[in-house]
C-alpha positions in Angstrom: 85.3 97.4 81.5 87.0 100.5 83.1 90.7 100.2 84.8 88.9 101.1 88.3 86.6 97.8 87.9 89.9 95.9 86.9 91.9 97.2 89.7 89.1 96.5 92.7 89.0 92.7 91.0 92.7 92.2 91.1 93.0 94.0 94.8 90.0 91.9 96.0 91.6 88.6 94.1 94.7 89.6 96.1 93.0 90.5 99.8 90.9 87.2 99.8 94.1 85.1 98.6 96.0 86.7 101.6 93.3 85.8 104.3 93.2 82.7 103.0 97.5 82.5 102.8 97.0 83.7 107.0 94.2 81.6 107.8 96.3 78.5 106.6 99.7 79.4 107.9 98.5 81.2 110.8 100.9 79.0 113.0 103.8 79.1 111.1 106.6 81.0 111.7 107.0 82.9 108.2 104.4 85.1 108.3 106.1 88.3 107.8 108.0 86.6 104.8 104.7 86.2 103.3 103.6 89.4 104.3 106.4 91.5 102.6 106.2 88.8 99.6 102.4 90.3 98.9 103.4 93.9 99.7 106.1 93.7 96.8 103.7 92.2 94.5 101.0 94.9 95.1 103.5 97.2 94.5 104.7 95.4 91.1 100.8 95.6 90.2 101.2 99.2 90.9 98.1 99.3 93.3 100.2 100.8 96.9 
């Protein structure tokens, strides 16, 4: 497995987990909270 088959697998792991997170808590208030929570983690993961 190359790193480039890795990396789509995580980011798509991580973009279909985060429509799911906004589909769920579309109403609710923290939404930016959760979007700045996945922004720090993709950057952890080194992908942005």
């Amino acid at each position: 497995m190359s790193m480039k088959f890795v990396k789509g697998m995580v980011i798509g792991t991580l973009v279909s987990a985060g429509i799911v997170m906004m589909y769920t808590e579309a109403m609710a208030p923290n939404r930016k909270k959760i979007m700045k929570k996945g922004k720090q983690m993709a950057k952890k993961i080194g992908i942005i």
